[in-house]
PDB file of N, CA, C and O in Angstrom:
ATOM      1  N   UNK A   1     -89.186 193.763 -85.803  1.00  0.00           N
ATOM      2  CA  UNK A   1     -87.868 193.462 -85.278  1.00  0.00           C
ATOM      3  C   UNK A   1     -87.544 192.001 -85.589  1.00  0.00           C
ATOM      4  O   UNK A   1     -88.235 191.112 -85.092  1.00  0.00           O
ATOM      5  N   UNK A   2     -86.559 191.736 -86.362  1.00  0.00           N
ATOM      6  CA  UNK A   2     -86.128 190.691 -86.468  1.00  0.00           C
ATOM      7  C   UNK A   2     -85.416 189.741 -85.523  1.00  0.00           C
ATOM      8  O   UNK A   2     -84.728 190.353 -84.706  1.00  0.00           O
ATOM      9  N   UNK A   3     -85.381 188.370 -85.396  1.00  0.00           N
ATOM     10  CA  UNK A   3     -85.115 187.319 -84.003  1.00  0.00           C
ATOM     11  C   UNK A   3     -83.859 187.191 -84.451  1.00  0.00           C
ATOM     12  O   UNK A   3     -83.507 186.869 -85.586  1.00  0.00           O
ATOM     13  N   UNK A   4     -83.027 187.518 -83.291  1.00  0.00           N
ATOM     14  CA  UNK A   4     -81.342 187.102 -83.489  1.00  0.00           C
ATOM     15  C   UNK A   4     -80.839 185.741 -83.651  1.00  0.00           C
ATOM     16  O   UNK A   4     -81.395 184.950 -82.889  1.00  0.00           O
ATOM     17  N   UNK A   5     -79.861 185.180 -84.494  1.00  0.00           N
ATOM     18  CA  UNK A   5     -79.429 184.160 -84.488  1.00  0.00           C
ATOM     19  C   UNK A   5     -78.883 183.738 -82.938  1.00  0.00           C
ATOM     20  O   UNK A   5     -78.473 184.573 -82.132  1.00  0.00           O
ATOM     21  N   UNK A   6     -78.929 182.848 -82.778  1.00  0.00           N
ATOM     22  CA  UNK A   6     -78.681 181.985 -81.858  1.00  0.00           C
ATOM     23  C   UNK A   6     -77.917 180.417 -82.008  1.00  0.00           C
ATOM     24  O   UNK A   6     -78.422 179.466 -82.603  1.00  0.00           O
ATOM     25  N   UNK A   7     -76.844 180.414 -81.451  1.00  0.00           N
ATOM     26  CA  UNK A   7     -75.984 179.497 -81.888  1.00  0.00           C
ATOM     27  C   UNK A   7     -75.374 178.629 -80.710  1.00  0.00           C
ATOM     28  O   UNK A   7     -75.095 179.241 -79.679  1.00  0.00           O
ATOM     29  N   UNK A   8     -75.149 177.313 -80.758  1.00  0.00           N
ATOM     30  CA  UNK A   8     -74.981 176.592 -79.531  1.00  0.00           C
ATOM     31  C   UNK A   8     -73.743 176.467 -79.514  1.00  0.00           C
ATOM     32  O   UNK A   8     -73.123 177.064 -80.394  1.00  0.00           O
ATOM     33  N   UNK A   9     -73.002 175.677 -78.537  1.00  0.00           N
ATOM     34  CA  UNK A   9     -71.525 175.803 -78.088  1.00  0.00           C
ATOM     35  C   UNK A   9     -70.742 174.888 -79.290  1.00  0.00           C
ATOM     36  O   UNK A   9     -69.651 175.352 -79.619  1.00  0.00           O
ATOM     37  N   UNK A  10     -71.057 173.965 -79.806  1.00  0.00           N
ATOM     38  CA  UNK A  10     -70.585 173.296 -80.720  1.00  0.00           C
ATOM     39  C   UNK A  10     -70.918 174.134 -81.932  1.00  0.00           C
ATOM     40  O   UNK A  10     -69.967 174.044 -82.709  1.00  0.00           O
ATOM     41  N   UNK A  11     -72.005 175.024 -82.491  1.00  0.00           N
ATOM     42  CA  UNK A  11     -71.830 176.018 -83.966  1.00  0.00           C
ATOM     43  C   UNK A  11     -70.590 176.754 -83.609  1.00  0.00           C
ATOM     44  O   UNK A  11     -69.643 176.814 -84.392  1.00  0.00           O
ATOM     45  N   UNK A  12     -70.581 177.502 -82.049  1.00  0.00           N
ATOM     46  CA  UNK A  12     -69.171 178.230 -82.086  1.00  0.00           C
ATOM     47  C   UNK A  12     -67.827 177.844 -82.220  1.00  0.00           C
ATOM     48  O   UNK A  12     -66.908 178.412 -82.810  1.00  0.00           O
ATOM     49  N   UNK A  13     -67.850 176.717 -81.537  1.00  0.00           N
ATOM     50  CA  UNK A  13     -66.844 175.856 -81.831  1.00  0.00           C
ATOM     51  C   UNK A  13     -65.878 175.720 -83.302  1.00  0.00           C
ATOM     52  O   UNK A  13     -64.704 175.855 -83.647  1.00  0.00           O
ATOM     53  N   UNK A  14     -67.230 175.355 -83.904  1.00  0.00           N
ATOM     54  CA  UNK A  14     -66.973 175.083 -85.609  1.00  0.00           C
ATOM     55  C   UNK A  14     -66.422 176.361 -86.502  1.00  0.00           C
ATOM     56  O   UNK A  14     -65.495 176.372 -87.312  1.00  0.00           O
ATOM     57  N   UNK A  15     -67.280 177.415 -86.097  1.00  0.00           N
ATOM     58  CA  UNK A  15     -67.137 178.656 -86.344  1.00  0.00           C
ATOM     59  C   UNK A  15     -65.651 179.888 -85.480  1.00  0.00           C
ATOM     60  O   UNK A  15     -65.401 181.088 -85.590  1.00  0.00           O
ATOM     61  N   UNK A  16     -65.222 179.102 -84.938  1.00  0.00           N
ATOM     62  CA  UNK A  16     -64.025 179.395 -84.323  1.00  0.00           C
ATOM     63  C   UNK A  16     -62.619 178.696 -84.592  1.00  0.00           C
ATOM     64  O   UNK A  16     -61.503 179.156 -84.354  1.00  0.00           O
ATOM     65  N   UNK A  17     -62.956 177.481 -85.143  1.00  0.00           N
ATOM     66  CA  UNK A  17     -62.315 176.560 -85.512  1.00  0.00           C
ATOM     67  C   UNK A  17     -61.447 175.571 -84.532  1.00  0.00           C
ATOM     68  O   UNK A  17     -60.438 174.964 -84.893  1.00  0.00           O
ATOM     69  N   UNK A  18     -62.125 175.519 -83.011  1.00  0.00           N
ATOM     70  CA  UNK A  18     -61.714 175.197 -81.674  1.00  0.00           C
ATOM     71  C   UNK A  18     -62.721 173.239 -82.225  1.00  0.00           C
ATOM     72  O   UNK A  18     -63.517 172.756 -83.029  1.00  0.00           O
ATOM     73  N   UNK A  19     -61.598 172.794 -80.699  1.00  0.00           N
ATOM     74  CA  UNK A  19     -61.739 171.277 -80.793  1.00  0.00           C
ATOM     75  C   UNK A  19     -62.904 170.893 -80.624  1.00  0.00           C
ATOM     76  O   UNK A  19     -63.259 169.849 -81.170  1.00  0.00           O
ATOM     77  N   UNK A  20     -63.941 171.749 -79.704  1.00  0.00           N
ATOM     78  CA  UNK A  20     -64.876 170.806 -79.120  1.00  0.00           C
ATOM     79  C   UNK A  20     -65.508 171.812 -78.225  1.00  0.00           C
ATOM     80  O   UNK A  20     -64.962 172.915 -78.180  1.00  0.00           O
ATOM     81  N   UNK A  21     -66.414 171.640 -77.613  1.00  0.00           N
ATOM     82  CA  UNK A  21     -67.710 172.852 -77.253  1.00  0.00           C
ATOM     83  C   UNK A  21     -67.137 172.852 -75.726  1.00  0.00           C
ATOM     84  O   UNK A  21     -67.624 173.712 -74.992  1.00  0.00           O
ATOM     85  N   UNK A  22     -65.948 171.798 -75.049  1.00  0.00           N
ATOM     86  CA  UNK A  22     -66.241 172.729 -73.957  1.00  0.00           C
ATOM     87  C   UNK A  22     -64.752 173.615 -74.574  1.00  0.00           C
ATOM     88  O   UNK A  22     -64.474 174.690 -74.043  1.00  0.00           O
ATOM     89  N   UNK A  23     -64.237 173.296 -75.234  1.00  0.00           N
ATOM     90  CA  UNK A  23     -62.993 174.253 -75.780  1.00  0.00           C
ATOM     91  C   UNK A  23     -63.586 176.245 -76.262  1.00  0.00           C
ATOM     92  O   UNK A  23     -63.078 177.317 -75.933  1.00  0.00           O
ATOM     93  N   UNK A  24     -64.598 175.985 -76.975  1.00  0.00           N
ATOM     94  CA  UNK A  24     -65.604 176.954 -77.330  1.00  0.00           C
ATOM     95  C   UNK A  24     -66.282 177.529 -75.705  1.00  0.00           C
ATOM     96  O   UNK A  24     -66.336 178.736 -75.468  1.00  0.00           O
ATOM     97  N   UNK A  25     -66.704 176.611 -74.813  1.00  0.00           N
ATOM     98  CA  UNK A  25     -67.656 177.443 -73.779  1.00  0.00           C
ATOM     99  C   UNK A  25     -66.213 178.525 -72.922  1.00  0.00           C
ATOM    100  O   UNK A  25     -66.226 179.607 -72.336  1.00  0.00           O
ATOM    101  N   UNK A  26     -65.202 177.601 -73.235  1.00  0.00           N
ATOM    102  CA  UNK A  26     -64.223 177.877 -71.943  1.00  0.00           C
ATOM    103  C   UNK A  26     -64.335 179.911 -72.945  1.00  0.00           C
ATOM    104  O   UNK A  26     -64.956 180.967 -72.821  1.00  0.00           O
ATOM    105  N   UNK A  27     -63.357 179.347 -73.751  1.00  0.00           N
ATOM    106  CA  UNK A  27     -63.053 180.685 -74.579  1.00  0.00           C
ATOM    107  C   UNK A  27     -64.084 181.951 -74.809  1.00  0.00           C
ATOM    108  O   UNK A  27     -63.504 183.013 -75.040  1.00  0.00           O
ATOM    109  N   UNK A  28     -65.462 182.000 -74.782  1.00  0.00           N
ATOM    110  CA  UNK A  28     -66.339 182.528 -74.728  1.00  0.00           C
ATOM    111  C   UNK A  28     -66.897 183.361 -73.664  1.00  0.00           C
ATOM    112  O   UNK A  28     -67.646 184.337 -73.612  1.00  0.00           O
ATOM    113  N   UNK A  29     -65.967 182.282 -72.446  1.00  0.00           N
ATOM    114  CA  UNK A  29     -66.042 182.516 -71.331  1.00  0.00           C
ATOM    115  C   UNK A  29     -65.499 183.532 -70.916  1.00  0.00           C
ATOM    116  O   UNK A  29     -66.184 184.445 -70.453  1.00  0.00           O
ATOM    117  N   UNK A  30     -63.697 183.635 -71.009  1.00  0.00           N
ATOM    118  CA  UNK A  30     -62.611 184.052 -71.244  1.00  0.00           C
ATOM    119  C   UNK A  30     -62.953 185.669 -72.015  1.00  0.00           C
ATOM    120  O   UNK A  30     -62.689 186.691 -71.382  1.00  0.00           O
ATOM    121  N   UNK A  31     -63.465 185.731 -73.210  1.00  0.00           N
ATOM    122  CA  UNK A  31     -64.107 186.490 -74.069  1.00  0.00           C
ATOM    123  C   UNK A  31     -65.058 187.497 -73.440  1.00  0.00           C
ATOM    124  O   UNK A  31     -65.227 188.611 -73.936  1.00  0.00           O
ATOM    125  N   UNK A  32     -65.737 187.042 -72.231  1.00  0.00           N
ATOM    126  CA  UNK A  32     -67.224 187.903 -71.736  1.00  0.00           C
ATOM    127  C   UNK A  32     -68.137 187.627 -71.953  1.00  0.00           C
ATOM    128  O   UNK A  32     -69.049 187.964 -71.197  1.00  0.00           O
ATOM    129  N   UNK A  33     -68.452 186.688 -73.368  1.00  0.00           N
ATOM    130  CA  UNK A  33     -69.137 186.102 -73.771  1.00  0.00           C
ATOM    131  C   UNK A  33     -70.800 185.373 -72.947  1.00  0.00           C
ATOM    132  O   UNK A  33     -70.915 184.163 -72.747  1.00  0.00           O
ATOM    133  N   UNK A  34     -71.564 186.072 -72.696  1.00  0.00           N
ATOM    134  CA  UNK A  34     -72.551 185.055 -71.848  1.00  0.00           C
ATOM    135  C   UNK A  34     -73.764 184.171 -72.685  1.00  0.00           C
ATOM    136  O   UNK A  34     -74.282 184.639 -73.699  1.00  0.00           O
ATOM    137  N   UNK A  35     -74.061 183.128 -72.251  1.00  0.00           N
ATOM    138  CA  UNK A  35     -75.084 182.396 -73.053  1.00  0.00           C
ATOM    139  C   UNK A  35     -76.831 183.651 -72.930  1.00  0.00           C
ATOM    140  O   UNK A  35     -77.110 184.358 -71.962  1.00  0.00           O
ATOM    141  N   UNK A  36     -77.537 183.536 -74.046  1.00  0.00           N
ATOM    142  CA  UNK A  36     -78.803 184.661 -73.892  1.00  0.00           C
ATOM    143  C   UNK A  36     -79.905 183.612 -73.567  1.00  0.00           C
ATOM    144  O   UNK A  36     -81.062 183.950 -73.318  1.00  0.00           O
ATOM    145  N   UNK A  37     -79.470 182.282 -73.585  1.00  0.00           N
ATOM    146  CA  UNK A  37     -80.911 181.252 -73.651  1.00  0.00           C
ATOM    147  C   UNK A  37     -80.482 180.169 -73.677  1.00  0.00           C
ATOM    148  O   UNK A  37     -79.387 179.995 -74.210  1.00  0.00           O
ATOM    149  N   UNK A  38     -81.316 178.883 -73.015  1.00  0.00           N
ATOM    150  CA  UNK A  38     -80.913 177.865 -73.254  1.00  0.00           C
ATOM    151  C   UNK A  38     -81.966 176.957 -73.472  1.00  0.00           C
ATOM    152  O   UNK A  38     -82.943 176.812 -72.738  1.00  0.00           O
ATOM    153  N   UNK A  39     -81.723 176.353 -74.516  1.00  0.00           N
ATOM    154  CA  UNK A  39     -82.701 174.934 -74.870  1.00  0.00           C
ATOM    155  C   UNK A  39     -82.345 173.827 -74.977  1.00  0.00           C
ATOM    156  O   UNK A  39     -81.161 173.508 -75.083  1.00  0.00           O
ATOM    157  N   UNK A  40     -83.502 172.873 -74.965  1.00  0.00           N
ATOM    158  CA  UNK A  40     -83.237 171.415 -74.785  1.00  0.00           C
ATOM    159  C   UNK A  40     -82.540 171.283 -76.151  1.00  0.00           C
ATOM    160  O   UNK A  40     -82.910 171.872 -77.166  1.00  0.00           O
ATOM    161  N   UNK A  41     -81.230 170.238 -76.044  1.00  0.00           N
ATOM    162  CA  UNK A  41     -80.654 169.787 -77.454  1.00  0.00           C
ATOM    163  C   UNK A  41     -80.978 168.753 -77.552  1.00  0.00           C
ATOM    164  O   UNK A  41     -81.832 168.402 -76.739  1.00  0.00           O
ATOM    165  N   UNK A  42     -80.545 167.820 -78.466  1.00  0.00           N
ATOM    166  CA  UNK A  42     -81.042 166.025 -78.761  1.00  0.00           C
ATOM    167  C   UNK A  42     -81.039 165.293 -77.740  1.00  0.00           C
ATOM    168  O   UNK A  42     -81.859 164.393 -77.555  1.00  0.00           O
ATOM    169  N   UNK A  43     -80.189 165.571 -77.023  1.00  0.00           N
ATOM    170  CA  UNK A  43     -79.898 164.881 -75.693  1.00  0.00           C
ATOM    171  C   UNK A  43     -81.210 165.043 -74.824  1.00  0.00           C
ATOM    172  O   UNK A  43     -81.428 164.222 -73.933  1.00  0.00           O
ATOM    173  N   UNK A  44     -82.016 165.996 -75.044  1.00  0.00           N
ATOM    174  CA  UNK A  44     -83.102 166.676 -73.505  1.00  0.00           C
ATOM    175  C   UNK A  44     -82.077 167.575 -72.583  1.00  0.00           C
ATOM    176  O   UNK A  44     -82.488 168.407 -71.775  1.00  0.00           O
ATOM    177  N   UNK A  45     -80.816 167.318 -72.795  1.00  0.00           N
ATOM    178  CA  UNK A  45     -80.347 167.990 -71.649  1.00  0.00           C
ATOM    179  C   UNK A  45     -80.551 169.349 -72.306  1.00  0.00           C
ATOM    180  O   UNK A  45     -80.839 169.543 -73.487  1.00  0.00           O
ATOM    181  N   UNK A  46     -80.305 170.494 -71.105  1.00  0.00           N
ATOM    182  CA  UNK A  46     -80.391 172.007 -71.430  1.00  0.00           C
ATOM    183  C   UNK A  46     -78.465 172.151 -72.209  1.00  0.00           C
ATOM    184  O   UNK A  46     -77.399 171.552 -72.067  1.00  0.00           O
ATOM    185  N   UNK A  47     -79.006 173.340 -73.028  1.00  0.00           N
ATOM    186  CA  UNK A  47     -77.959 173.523 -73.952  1.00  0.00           C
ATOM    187  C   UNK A  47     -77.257 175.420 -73.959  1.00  0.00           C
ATOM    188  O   UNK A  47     -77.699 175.980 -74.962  1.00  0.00           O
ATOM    189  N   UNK A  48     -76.621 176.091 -73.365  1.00  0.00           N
ATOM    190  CA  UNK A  48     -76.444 177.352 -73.800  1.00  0.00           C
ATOM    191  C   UNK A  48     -76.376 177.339 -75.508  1.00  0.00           C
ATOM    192  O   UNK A  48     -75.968 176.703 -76.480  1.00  0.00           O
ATOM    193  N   UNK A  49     -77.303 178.882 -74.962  1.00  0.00           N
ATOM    194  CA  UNK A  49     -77.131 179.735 -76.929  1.00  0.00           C
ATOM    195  C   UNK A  49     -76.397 180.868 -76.219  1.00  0.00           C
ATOM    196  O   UNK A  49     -76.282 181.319 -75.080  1.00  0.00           O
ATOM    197  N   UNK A  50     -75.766 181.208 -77.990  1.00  0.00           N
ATOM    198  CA  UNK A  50     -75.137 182.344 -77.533  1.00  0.00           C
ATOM    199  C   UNK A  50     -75.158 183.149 -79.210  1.00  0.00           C
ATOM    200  O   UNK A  50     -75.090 182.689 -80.350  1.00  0.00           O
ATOM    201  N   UNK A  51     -75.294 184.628 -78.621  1.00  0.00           N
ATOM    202  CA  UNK A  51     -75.807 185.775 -79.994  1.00  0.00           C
ATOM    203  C   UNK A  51     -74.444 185.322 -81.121  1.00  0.00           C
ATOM    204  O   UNK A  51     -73.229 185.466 -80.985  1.00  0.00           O
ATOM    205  N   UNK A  52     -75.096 184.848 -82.020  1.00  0.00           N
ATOM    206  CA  UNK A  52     -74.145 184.302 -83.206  1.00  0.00           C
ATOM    207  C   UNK A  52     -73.353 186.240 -83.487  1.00  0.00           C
ATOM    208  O   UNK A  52     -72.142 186.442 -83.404  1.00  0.00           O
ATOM    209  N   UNK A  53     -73.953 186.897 -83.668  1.00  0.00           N
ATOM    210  CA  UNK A  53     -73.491 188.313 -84.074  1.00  0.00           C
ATOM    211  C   UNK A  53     -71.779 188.811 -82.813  1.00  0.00           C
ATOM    212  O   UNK A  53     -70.705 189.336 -83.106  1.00  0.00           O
ATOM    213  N   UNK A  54     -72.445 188.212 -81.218  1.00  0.00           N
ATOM    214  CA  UNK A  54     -71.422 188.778 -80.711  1.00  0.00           C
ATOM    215  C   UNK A  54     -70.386 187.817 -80.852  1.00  0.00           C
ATOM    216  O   UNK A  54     -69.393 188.522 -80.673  1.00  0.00           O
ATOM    217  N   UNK A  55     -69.924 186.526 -81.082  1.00  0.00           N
ATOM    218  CA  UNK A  55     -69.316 185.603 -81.523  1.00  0.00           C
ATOM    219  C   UNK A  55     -68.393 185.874 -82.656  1.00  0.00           C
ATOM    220  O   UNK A  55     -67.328 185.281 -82.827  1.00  0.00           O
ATOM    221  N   UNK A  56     -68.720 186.512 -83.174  1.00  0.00           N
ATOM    222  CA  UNK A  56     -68.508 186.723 -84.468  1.00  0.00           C
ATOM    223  C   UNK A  56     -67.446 188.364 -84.415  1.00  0.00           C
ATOM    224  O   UNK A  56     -66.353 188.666 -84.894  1.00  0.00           O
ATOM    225  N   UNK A  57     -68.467 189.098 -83.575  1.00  0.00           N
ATOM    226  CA  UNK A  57     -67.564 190.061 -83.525  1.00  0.00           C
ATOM    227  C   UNK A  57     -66.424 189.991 -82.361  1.00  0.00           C
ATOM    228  O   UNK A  57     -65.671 190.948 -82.184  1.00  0.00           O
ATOM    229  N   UNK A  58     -66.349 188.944 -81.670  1.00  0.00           N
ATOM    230  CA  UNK A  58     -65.413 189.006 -80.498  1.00  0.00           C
ATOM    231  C   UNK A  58     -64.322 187.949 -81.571  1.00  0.00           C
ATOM    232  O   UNK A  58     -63.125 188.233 -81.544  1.00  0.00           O
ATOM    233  N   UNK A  59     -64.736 186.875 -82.394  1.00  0.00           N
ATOM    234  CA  UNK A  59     -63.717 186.328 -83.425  1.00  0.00           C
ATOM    235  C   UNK A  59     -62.885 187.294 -84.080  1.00  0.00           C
ATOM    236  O   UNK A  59     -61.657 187.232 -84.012  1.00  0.00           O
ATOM    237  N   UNK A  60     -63.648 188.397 -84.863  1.00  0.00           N
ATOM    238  CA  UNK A  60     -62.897 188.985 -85.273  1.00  0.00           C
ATOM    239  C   UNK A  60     -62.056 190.181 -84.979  1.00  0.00           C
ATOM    240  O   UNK A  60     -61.396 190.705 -85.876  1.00  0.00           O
ATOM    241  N   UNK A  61     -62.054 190.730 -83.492  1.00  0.00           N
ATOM    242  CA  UNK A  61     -61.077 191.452 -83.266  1.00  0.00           C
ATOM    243  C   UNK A  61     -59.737 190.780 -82.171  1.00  0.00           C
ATOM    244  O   UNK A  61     -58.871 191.376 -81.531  1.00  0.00           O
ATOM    245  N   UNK A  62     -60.122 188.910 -82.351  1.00  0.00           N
ATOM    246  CA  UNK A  62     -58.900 188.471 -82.074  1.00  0.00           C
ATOM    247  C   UNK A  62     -57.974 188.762 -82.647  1.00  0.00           C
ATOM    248  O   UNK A  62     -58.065 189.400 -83.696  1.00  0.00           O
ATOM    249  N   UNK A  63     -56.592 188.315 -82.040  1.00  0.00           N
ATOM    250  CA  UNK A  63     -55.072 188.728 -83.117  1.00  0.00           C
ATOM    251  C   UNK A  63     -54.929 187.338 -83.492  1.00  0.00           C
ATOM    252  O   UNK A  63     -55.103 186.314 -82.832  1.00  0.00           O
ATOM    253  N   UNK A  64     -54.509 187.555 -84.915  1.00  0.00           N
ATOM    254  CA  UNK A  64     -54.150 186.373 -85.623  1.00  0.00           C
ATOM    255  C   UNK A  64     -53.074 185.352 -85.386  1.00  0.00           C
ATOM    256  O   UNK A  64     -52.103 186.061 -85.123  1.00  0.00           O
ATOM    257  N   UNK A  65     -52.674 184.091 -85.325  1.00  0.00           N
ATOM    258  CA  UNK A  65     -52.085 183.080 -85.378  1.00  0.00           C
ATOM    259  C   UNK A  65     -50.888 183.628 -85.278  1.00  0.00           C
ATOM    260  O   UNK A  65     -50.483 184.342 -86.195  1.00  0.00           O
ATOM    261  N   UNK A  66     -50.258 183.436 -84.358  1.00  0.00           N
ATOM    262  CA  UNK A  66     -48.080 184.064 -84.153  1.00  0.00           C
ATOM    263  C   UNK A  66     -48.125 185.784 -84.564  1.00  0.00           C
ATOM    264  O   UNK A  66     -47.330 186.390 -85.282  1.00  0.00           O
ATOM    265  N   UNK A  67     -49.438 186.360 -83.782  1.00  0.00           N
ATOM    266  CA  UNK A  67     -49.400 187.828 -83.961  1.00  0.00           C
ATOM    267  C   UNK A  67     -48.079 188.494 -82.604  1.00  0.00           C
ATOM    268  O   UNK A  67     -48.177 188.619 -81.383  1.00  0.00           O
ATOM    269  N   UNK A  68     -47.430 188.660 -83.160  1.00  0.00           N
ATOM    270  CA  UNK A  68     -46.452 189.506 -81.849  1.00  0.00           C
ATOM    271  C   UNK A  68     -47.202 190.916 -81.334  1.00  0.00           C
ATOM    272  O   UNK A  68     -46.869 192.056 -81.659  1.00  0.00           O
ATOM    273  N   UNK A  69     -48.517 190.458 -80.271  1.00  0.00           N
ATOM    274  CA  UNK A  69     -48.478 191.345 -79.340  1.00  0.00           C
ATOM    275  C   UNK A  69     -47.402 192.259 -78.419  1.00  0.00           C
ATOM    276  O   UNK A  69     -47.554 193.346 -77.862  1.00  0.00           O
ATOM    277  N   UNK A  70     -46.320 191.400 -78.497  1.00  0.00           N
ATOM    278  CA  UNK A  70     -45.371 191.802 -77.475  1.00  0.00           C
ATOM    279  C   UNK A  70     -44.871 193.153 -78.222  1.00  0.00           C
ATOM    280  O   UNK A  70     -45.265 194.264 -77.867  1.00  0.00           O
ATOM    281  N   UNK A  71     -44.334 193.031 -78.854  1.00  0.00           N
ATOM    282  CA  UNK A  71     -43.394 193.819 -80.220  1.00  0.00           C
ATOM    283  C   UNK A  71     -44.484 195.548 -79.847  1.00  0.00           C
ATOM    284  O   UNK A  71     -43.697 196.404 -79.445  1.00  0.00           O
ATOM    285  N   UNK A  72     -45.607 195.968 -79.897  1.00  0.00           N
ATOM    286  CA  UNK A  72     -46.468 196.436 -80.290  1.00  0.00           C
ATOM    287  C   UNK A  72     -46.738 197.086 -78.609  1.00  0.00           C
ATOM    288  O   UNK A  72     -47.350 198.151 -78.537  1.00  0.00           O
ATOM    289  N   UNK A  73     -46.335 196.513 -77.498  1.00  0.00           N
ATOM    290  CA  UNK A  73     -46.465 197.110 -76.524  1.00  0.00           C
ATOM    291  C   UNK A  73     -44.866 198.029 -76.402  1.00  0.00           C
ATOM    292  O   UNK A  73     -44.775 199.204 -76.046  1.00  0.00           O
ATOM    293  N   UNK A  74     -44.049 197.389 -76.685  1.00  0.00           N
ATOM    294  CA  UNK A  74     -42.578 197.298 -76.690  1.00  0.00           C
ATOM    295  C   UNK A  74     -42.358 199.038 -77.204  1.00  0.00           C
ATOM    296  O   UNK A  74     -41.877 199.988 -76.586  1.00  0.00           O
ATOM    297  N   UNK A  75     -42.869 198.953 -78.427  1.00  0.00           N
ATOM    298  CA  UNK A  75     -42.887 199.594 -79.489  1.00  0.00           C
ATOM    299  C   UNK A  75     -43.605 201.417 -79.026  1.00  0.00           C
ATOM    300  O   UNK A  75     -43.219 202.470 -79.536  1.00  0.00           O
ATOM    301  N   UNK A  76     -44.619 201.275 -78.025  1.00  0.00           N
ATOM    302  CA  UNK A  76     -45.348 202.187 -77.595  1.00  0.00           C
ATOM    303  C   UNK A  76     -44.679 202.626 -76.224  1.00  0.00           C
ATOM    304  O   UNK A  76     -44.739 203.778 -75.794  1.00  0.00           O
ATOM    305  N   UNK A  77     -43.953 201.440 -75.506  1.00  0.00           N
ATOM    306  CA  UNK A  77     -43.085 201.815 -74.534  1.00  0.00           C
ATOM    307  C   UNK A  77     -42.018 202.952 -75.162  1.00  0.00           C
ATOM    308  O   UNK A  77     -41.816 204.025 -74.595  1.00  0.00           O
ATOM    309  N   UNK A  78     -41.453 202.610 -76.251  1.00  0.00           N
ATOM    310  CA  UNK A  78     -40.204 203.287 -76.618  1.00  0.00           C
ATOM    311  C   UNK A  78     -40.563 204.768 -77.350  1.00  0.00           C
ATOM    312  O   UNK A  78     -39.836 205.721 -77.630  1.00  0.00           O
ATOM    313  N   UNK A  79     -41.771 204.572 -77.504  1.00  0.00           N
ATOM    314  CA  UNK A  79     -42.537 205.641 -78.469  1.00  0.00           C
ATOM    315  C   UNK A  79     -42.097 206.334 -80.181  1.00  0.00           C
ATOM    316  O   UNK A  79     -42.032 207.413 -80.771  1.00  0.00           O
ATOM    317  N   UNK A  80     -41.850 204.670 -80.434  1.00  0.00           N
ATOM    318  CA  UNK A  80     -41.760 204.402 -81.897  1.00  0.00           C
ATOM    319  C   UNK A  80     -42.961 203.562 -82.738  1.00  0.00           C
ATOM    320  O   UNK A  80     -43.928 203.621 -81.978  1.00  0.00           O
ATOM    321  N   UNK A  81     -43.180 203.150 -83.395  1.00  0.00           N
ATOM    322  CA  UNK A  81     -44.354 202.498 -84.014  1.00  0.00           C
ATOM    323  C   UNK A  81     -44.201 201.041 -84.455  1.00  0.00           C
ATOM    324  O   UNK A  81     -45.000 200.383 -85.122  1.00  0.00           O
ATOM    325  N   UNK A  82     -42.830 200.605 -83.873  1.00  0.00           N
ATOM    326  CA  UNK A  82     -42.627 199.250 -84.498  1.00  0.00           C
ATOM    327  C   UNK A  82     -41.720 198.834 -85.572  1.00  0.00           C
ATOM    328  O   UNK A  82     -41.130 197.811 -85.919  1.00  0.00           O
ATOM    329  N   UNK A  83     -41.866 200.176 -85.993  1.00  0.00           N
ATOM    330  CA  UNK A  83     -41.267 199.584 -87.534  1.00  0.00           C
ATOM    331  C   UNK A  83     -39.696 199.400 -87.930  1.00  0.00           C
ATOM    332  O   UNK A  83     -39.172 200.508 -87.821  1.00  0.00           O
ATOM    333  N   UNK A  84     -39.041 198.728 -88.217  1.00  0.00           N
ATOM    334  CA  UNK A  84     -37.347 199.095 -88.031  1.00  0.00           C
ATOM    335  C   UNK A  84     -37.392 199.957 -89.193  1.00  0.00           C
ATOM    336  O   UNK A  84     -38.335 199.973 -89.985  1.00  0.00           O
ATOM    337  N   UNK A  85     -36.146 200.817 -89.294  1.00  0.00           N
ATOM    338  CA  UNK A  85     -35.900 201.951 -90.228  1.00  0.00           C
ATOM    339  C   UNK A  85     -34.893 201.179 -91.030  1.00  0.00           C
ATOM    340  O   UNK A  85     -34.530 200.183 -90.405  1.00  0.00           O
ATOM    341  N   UNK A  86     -34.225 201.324 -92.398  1.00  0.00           N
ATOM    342  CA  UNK A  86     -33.149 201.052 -92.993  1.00  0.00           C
ATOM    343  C   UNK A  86     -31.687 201.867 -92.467  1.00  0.00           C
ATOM    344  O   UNK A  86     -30.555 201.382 -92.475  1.00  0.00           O
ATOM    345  N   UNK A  87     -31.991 202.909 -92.125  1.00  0.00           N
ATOM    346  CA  UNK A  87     -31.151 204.094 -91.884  1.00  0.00           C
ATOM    347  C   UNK A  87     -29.983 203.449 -90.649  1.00  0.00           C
ATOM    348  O   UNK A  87     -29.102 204.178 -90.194  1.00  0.00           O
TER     349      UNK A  87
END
């Protein structure tokens, strides 16, 4: 069995493209996200890890940058699909 990556609040950060690790802990947070371990970082202080794999998959079923969620609930209210017609 292979050892899971493990990634600290600042790799997610980077890898999320967020300001700064508590910007990353908050969102992770937000996400469900829980730390699996924590180790000493440069500092000595204790550090959350968190499964680089679920990070990754909670990144990617975010909605993208000015995604109109709204439109898409709207759309299922009316029980059409969104799309305008030409007609």
């Amino acid at each position: 069995m292979t050892e899971r990556e493990l990634w600290s609040a600042a790799r997610a950060a980077d890898h999320l493209g967020l300001a700064g690790t508590h910007s990353a802990r908050r969102t992770l947070s937000r996400w469900g996200v829980q730390a699996v371990a924590y180790e000493r970082g440069e500092s000595g202080r204790l550090e959350a890890r968190y499964d680089a794999q679920e990070v990754r998959d909670k990144a990617a079923t975010r909605p993208g940058r000015g995604k109109r969620t709204d439109l898409m609930r709207k759309a299922a209210a009316e029980g059409t699909d969104g799309v305008a017609s030409d007609a």
